[in-house]
N, C-alpha and C positions, 0 to 999 in steps of 0.2 A: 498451427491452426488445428481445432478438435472439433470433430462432429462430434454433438451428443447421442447419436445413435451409430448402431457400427450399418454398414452400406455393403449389401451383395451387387456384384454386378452376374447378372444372369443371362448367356445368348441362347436368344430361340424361348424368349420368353412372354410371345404370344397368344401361345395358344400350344394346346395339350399337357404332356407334361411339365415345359416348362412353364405354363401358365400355374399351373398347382404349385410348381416349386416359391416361386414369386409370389405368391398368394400365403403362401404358409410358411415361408421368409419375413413376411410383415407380419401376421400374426404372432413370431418371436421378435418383433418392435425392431426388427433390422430394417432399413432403407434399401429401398431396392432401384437399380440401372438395369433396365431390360433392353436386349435387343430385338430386333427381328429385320427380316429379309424384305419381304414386300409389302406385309399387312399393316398397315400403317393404321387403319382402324380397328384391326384385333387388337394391334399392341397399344394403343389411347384409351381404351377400356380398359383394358388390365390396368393402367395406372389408375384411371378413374378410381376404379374399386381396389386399390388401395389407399390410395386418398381418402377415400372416402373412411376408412379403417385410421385413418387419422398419420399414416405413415409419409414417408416423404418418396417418390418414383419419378423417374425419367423413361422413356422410351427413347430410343437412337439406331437410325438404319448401320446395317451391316451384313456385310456380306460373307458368313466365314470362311468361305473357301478362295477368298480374293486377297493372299496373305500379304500382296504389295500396298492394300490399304490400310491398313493396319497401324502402317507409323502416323499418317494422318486421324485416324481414329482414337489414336490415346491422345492426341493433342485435345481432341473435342473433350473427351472424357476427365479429361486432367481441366479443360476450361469450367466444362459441368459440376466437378466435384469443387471444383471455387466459388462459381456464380452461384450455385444453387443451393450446396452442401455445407457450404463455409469451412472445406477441406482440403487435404490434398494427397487423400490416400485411402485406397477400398479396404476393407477387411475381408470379403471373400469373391473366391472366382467359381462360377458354376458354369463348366463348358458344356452346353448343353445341347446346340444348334445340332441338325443332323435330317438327312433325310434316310428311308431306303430305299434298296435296290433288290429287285429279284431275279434271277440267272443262273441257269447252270456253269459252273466253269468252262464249259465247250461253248457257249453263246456270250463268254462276258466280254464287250469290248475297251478296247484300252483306253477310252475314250470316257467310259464310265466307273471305270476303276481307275481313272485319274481325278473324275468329279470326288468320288468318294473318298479317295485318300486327301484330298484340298482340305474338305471339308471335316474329314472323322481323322486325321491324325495329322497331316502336317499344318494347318489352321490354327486347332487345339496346342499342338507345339511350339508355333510361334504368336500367338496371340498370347498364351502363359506366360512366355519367355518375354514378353513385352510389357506386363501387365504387373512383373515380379520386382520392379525400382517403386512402383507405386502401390505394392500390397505392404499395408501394415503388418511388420512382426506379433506375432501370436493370432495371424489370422487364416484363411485355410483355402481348400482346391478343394473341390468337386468336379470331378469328370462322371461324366454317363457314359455307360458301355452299355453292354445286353447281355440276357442271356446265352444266348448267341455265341460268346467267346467260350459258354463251356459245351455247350451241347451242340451235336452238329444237326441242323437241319438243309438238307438240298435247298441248292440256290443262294442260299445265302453267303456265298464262302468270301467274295471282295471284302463285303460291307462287316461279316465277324472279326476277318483278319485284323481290317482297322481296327474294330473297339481290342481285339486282345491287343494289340501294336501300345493302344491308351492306358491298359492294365499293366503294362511293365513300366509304360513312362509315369503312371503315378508312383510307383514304386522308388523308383530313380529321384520324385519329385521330392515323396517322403523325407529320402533318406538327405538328400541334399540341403533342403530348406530346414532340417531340422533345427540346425542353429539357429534359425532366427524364429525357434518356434512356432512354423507356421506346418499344420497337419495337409499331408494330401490323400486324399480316397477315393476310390470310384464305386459308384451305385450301379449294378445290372440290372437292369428290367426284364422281365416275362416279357412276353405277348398283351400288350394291351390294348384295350379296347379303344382306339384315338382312331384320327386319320393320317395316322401315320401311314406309310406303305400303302397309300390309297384306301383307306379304311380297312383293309381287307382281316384282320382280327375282329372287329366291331362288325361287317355287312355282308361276309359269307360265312353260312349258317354251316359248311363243313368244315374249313377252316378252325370256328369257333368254337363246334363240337370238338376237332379234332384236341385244341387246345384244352379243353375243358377235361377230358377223359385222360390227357398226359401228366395233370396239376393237382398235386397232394388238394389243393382246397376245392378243387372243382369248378373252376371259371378260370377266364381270362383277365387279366386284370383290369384296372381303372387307373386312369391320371392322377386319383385320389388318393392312389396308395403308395405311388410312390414321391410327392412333395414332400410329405412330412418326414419322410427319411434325410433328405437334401438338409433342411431347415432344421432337423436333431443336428446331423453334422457340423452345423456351424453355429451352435452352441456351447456355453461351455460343461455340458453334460458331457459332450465328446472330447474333452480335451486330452483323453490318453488314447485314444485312436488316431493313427493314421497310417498307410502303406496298407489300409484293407479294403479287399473288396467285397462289398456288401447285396446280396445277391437277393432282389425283391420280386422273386416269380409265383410267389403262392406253391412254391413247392413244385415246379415242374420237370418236370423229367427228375427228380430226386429220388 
């Protein structure tokens, strides 16, 4: 069975970045499977407007830091790319799901450095590992990390650890799936201007300076800047990249 279009699946492709990724996924005429957590009407819009763009979308709940669901979840997925896709295999994975957390390490408790690790590296870990009988060869990984992994800012230490934890396992993913062709990379992001972390790069005005005045371009970013990196990725302009991480902060702290 052949889809005529190749199929990302994207989690946490609701809204913010992952909604731009998924957005400019179908703009490169790839089919998109988004997930999301609770917004069942952010994420039915996103399909809408891809649809509407003439591409084929599904939204489907999940929870990525609930890694016992999981096995049930590629059964739906593996149902959806039959019923819907007339398939029975993704071309790409874009791990993308993620919350933050802000903390000193004298205030972090283990309880939220457990949410965080579910969600930002053992999730990402075995969701991949589950996801890889049913990714077509010559097809690719995207994992989201941050800036974060390179630069240190207070408070953020649980939630960076994870993403660098994600920079070595794409490396590993790289190098492992090469045989069969399939590229792994992870995209950093800056500071951007979403709701992520409770809006607070986008709706405190010190915060926003501070970001601004530490970034070769002079602002914080947008959701907008970094889909179309996602969607280069898993084209085949990329096809001699992977094991790199690609770092989209506008130059911050550089």
């Amino acid at each position: 069975m052949e889809s005529k279009n190749k199929i990302a699946l994207v989690t946490g492709g609701s809204r913010g970045l992952g909604k731009d990724m998924a957005l400019r996924l179908a703009e490169k005429g790839i089919d998109v499977i988004l997930t999301y957590n609770s917004k069942a009407d952010e994420a039915n819009a996103v399909v809408s407007q891809i649809q509407q763009g003439g591409q084929k979308a599904m939204a489907l709940q999940l929870n990525t830091g609930d890694i016992k669901s999981f096995t049930a979840f590629i059964e739906t997925i593996k149902g959806v790319l039959k019923d819907q896709f007339g398939t029975d295999h993704l071309d790409f994975l874009i791990n993308n799901a993620g919350f933050g957390h802000h903390a000193p390490i004298a205030q972090t408790t283990e309880e939220a450095f457990d949410d965080l690790m579910n969600v930002h590296f053992k999730g990402v870990y075995f969701l991949t590992q589950g996801i890889l009988p049913i990714l077509n060869d010559g097809g690719g990984i995207v994992n989201i990390s941050s800036g974060l992994a390179r630069f240190a800012m207070p408070g953020a230490s649980a939630y960076a650890a994870m993403k660098g934890a994600i920079e070595v396992f794409t490396r590993y993913l790289a190098r492992e799936l090469g045989a069969r062709q399939i590229r792994a990379n992870t995209v950093a992001p800056g500071a951007i201007a979403t709701d992520f972390n409770g809006g607070t790069v986008r709706d405190n005005q010190q915060v926003n300076q501070m970001v601004s005045n530490n970034t070769a371009m002079g602002r914080p970013g947008e959701a907008e800047d970094i889909g179309g990196i996602v969607a280069f990725l898993c084209t085949d302009d990329a096809r001699w990249i992977t094991g790199q991480r690609i770092e989209a902060s506008g130059g911050m702290f550089v």
